[in-house]
VMD Tcl script that draws the C-alpha trace (Angstrom):
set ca {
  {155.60 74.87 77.65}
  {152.05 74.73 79.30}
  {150.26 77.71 79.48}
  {150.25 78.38 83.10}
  {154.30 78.47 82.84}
  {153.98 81.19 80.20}
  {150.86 83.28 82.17}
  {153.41 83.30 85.17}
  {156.41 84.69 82.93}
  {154.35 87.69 82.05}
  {152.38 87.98 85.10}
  {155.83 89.23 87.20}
  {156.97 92.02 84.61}
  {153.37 92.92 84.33}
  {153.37 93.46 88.59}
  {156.93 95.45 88.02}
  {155.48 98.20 85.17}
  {152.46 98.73 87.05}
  {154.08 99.42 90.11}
  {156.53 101.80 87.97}
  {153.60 103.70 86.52}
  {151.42 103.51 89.73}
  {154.28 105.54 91.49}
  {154.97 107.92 88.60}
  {151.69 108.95 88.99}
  {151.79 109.40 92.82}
  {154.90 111.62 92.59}
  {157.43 108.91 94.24}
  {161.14 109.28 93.52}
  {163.47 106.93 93.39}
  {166.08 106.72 96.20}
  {168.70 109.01 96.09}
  {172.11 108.04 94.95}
  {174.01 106.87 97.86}
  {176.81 109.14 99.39}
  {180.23 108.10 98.53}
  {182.02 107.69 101.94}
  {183.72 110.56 102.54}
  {186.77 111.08 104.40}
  {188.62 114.07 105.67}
  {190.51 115.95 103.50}
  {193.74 115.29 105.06}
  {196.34 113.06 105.89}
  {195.66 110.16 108.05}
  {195.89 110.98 112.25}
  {195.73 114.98 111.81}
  {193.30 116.41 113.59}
  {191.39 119.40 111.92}
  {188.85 122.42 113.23}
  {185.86 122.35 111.18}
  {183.89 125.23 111.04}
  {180.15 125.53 109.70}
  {178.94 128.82 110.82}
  {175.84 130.40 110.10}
  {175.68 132.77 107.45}
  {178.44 130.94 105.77}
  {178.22 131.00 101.53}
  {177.58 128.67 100.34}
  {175.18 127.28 103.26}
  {176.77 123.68 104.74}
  {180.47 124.33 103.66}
  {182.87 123.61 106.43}
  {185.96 126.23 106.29}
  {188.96 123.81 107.99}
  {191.97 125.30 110.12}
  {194.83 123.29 111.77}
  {196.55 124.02 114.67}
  {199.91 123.74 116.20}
  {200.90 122.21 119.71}
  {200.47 125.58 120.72}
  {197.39 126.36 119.69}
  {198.58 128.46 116.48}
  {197.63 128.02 113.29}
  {199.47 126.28 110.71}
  {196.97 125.13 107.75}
  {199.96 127.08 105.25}
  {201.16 124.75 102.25}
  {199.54 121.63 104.02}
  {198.14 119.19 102.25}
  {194.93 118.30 100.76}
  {193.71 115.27 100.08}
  {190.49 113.45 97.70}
  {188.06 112.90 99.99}
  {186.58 110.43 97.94}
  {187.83 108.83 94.45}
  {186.82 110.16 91.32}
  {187.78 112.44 88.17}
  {188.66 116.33 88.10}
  {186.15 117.75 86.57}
  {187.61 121.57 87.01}
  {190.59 123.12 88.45}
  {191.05 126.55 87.67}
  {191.69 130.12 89.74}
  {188.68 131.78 89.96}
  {188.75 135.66 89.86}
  {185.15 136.01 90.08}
  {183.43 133.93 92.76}
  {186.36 134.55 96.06}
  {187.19 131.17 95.79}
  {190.54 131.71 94.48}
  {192.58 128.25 93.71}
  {189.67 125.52 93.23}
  {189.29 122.06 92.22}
  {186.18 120.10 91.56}
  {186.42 116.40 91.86}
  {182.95 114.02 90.35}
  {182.47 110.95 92.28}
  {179.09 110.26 90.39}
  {175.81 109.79 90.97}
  {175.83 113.29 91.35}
  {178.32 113.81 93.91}
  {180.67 116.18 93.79}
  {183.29 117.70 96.43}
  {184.92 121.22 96.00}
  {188.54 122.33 97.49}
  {188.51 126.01 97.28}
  {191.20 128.92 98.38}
  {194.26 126.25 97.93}
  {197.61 128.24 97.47}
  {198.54 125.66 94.84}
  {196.70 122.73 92.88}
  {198.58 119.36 91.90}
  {195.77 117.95 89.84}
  {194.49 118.92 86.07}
  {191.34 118.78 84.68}
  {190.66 115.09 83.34}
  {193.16 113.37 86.12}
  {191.65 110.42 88.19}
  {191.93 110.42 91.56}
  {192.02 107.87 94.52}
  {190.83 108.55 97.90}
  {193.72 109.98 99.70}
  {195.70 111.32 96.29}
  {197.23 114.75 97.00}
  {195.44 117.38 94.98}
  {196.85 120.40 96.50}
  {198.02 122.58 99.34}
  {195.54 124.79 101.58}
  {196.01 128.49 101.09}
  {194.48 131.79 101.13}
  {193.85 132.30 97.69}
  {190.75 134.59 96.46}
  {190.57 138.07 94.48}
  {187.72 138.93 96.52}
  {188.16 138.44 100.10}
  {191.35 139.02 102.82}
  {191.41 135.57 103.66}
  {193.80 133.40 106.91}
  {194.65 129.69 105.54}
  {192.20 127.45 105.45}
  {190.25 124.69 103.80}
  {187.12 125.69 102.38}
  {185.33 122.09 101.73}
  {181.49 121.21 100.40}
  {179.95 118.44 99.10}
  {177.61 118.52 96.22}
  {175.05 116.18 94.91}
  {172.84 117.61 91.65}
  {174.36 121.01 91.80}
  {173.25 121.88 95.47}
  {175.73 121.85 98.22}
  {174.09 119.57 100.83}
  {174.89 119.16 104.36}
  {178.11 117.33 105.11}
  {178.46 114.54 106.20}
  {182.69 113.14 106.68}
  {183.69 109.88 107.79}
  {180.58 109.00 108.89}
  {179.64 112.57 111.47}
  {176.80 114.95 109.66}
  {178.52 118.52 109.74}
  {175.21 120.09 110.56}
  {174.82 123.91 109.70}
  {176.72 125.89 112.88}
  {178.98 124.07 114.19}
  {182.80 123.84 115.11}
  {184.28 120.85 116.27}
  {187.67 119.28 115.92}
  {187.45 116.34 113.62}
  {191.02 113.38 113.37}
  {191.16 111.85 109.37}
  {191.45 108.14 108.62}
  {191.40 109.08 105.01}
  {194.79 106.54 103.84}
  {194.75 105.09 107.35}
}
mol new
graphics top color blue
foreach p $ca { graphics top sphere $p radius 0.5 }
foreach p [lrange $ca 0 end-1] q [lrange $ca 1 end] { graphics top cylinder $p $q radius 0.2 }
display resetview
């Protein structure tokens, strides 16, 4: 091996660690994980109200109602889908935080998605879900508030609930739109 061959082998991983250290020291982050792609949490073809009001707790949850022909609501005992694939990493009844039947699916990366006031949960810690599995049925469940049916939804990536952002439309914070699932489409 000549010894320009073996100058050029180092010369590349040299180039990489200083441009490691270089931006350590400036404070630059690494991208952040990418978003799993999302999907409604709902069967494929029903059309859902999403709400993301201001004021809302936690900030950039979307609270999700379905209606009838008729305009009445009928979210009772439907049901809820993964939104994304991944492991249960809680599903409990809360009597403390309002949000009554919950469950916490991990996508990783950081990404998490939580299902909260379901009347009734078909998924245990530990399970592994696939996009579209049924985990439960939307409800009114919570020791703390006097709750109508609905979905309360969020995404979470490091522990923060971020904006939404569901089969490719960003649920920015205040709005209500109506919003048709391709999740098992």
């Amino acid at each position: 091996m000549s010894l320009t061959t073996t100058a050029a082998r180092w010369r590349v991983p040299a180039l990489l660690t200083t441009a490691v250290v270089a931006g350590a020291m400036l404070g630059v982050q690494p991208a952040h994980a990418a978003r799993p792609g999302f999907r409604m949490p709902f069967l494929c073809g029903q059309t859902w109200q999403g709400n993301n009001w201001n004021g809302h707790s936690p900030a950039h949850a979307i609270d999700w109602n379905h209606y009838d022909a008729n305009g009445s609501p009928d979210d009772l005992n439907r049901r809820t889908v993964a939104s994304a694939a991944g492991t249960v990493l809680e599903s409990y009844y809360s009597t403390t935080s309002g949000y009554g039947n919950t469950i916490v699916i991990g996508h990783g990366d950081g990404w998490r998605t939580r299902y909260a006031h379901l009347n009734s949960r078909a998924v245990a810690t530990g399970d592994t879900v696939k996009r579209g599995d049924v985990i439960g049925r939307v409800g009114a469940t919570s020791t703390k508030y006097d709750l109508s049916p609905h979905l309360h939804y969020e995404q979470i990536h490091d522990g923060s609930v971020v904006v939404a952002v569901v089969q490719g439309v960003t649920w920015s914070d205040g709005l209500k739109r109506n919003q048709t699932s391709t999740n098992g489409c």
